[in-house]
C-alpha positions as YAML, in Angstrom:
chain: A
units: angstrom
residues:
- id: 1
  name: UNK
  ca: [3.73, 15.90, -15.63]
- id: 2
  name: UNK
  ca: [3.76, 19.30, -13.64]
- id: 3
  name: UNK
  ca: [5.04, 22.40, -15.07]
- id: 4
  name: UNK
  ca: [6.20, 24.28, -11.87]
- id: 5
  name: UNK
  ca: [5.31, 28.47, -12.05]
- id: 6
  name: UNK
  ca: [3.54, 28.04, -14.99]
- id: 7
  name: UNK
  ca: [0.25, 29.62, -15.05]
- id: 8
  name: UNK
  ca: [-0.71, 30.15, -18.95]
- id: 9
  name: UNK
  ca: [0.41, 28.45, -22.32]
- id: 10
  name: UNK
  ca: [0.14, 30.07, -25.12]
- id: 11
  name: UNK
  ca: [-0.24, 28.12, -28.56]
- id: 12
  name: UNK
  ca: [-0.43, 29.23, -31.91]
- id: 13
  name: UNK
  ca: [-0.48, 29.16, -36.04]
- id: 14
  name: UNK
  ca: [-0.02, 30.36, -39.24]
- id: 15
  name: UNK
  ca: [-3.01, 28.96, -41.30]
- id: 16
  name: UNK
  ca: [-2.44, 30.73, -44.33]
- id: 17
  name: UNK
  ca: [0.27, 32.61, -46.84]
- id: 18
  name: UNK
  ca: [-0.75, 34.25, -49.96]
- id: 19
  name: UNK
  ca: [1.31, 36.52, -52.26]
- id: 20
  name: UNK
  ca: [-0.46, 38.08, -55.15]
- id: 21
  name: UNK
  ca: [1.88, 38.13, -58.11]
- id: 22
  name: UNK
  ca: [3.02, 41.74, -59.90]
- id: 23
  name: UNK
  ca: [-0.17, 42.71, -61.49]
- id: 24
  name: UNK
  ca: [0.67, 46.24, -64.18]
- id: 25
  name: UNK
  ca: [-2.57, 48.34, -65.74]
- id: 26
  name: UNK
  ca: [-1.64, 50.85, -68.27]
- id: 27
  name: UNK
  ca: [-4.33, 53.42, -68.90]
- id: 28
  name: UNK
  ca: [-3.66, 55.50, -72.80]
- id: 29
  name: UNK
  ca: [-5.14, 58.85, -73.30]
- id: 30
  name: UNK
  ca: [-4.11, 61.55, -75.92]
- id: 31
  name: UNK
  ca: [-3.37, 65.24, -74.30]
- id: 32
  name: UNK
  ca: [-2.88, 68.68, -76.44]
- id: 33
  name: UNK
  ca: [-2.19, 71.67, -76.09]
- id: 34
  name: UNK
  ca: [-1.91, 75.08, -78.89]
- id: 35
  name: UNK
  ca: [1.06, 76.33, -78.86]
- id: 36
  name: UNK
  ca: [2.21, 79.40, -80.91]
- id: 37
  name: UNK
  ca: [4.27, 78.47, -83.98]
- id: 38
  name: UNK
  ca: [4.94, 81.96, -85.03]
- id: 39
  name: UNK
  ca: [4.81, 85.29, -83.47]
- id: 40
  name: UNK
  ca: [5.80, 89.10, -84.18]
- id: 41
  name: UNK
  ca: [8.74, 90.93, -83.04]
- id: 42
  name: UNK
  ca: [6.69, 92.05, -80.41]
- id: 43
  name: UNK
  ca: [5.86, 88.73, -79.08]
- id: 44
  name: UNK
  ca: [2.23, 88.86, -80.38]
- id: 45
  name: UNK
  ca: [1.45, 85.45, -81.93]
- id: 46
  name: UNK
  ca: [0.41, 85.33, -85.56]
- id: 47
  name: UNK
  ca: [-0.34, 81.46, -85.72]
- id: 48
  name: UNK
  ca: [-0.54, 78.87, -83.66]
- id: 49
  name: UNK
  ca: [-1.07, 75.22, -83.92]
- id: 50
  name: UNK
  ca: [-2.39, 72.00, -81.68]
- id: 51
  name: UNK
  ca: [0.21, 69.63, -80.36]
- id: 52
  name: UNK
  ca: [-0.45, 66.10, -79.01]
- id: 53
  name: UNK
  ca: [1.38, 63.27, -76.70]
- id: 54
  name: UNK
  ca: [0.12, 59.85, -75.99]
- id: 55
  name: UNK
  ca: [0.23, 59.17, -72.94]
- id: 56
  name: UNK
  ca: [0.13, 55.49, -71.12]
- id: 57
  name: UNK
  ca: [0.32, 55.67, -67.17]
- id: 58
  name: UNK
  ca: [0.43, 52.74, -65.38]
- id: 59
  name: UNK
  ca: [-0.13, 51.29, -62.36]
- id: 60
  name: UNK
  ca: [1.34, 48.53, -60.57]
- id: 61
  name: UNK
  ca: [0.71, 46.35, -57.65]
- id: 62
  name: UNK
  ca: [1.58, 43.51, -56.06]
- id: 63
  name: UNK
  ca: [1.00, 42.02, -52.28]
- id: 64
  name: UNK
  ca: [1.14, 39.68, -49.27]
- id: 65
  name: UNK
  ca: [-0.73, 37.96, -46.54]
- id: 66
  name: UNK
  ca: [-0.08, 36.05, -43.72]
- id: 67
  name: UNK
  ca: [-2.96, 34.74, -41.17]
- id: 68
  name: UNK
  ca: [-2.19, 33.26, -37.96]
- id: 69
  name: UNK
  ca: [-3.75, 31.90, -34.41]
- id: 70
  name: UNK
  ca: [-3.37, 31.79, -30.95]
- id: 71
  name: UNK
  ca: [-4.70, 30.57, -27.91]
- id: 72
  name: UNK
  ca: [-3.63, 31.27, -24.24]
- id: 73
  name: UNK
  ca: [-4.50, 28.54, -22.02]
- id: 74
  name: UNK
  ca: [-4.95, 28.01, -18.28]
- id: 75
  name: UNK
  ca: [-2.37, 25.75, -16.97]
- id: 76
  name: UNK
  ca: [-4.36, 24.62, -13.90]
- id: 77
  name: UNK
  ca: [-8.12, 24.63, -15.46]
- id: 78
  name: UNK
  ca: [-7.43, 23.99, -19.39]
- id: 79
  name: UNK
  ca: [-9.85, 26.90, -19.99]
- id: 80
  name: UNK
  ca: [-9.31, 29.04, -22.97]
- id: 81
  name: UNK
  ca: [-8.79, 32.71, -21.36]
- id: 82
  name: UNK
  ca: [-8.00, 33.99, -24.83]
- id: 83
  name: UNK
  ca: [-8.28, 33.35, -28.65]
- id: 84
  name: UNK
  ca: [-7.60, 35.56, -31.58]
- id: 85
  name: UNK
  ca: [-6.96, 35.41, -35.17]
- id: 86
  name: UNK
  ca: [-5.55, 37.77, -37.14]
- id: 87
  name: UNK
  ca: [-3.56, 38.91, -40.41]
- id: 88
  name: UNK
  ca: [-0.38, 40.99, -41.59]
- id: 89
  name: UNK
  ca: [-0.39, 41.98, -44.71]
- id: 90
  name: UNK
  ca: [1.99, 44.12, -46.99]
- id: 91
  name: UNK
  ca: [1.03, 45.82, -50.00]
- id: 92
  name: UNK
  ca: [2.74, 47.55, -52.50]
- id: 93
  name: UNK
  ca: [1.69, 50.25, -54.96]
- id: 94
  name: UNK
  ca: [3.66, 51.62, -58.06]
- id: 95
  name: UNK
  ca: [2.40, 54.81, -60.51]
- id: 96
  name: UNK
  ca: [4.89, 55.91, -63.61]
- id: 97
  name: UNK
  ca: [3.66, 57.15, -67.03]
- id: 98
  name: UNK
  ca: [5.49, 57.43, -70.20]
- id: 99
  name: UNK
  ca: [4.52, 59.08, -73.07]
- id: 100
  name: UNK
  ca: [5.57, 59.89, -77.13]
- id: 101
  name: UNK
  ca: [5.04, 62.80, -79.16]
- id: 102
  name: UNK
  ca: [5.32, 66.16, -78.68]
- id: 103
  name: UNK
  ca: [6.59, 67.36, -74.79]
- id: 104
  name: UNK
  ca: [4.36, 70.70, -75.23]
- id: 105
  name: UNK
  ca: [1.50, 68.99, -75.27]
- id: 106
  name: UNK
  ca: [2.42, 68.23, -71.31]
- id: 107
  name: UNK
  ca: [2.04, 71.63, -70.99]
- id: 108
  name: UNK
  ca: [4.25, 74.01, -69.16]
- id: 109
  name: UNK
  ca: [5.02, 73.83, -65.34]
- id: 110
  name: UNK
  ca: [4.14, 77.19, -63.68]
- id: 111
  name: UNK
  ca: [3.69, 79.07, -60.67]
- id: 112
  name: UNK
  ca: [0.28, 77.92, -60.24]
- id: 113
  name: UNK
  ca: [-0.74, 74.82, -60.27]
- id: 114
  name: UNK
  ca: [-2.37, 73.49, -63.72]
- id: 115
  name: UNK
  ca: [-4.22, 70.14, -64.78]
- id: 116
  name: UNK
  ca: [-1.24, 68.56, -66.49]
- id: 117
  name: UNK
  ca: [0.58, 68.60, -63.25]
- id: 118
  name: UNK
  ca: [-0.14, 65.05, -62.43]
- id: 119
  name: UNK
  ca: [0.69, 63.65, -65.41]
- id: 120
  name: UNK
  ca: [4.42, 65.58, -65.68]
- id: 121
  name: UNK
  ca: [5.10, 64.24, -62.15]
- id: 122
  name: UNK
  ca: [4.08, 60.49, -63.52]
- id: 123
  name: UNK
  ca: [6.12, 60.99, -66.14]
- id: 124
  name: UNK
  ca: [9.28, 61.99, -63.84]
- id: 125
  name: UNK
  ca: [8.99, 58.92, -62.06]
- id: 126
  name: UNK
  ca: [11.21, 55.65, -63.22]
- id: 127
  name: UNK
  ca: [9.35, 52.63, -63.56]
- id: 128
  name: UNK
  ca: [9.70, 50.41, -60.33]
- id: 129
  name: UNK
  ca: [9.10, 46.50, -59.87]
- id: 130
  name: UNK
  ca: [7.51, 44.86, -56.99]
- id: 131
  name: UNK
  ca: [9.81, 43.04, -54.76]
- id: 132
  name: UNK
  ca: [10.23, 40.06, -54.42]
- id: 133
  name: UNK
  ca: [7.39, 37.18, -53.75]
- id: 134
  name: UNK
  ca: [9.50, 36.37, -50.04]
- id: 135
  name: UNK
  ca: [10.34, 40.10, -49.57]
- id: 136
  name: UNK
  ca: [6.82, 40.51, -49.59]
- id: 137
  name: UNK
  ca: [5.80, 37.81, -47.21]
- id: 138
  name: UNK
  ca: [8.62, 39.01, -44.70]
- id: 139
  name: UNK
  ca: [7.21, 42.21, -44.78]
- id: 140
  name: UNK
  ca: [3.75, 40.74, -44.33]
- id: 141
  name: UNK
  ca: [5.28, 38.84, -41.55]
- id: 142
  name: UNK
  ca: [6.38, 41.93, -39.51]
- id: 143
  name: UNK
  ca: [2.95, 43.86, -39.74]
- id: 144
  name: UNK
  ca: [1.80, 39.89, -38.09]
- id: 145
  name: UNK
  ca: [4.01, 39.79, -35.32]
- id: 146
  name: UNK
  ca: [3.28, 43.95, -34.60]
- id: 147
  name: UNK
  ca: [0.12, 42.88, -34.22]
- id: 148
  name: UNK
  ca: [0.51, 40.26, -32.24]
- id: 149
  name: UNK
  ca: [2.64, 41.98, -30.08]
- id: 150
  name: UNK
  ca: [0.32, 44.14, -29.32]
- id: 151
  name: UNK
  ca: [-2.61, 41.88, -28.78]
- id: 152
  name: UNK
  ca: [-0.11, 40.38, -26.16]
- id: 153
  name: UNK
  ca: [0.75, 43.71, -24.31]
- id: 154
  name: UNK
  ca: [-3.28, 44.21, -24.16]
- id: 155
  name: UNK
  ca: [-4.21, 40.43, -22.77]
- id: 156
  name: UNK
  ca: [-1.41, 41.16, -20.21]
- id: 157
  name: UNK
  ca: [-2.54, 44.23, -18.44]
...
């Protein structure tokens, strides 16, 4: 049969949804720092002494894909006037440390800014899990249909 006014059809798939499960890689390293145990009344110090911390920072990261098709077709002809592929994807990223020992070995924040910086900030941070495995692939879904929005809006002007 006849579709009356219609001029293009578009069809289309997903062919594919991965999720990448929670993957966590803690890298250990020991930091220290002298400190002065024991000073004058003058604030001179007479002795000092090395302090350590182990620290384990860890990173964590977990992800999504979803890959889809379409096709506009010519009602009248049943040529292709357009074809595309293309994926959304979602990706997420966590950094925390933790560390044991002694908390001068951090070192001590300042005005300027010093190599131990990074780590203190790390260590500030709460651990936080990955969402969840359809969380993921929703959010994966939205990037897919931006893009295919927008693949739309171009093929139409």
């Amino acid at each position: 049969g006849k579709i009356l006014g219609v001029k293009e059809i578009v069809t289309g798939k997903i062919t594919q949804i991965t999720a990448s499960r929670e993957k966590t890689t803690p890298k250990s390293y020991r930091l220290k720092e002298t400190v002065c145990v024991r000073d004058n009344d003058k604030g001179k110090c007479l002795q000092d002494a090395e302090v350590y911390a182990d620290v384990t920072e860890y990173n964590r990261t977990a992800g999504a894909t979803i890959t889809g098709s379409y096709s506009v077709i010519d009602v009248k002809t049943a040529a292709i006037k357009k074809q595309a592929s293309m994926e959304g994807k979602y990706a997420f990223n966590a950094q925390w440390a933790t560390f044991s020992g002694n908390e001068e070995a951090l070192g001590k924040p300042g005005f300027f800014a010093d190599s131990k910086a990074g780590v203190r900030a790390l260590i500030s941070k709460n651990e936080q899990m990955a969402p969840g495995e359809e969380e993921m692939v929703n959010s994966a879904r939205e990037d897919l249909v931006g893009k295919l929005s927008k693949s739309f809006k171009d093929y139409a002007r």
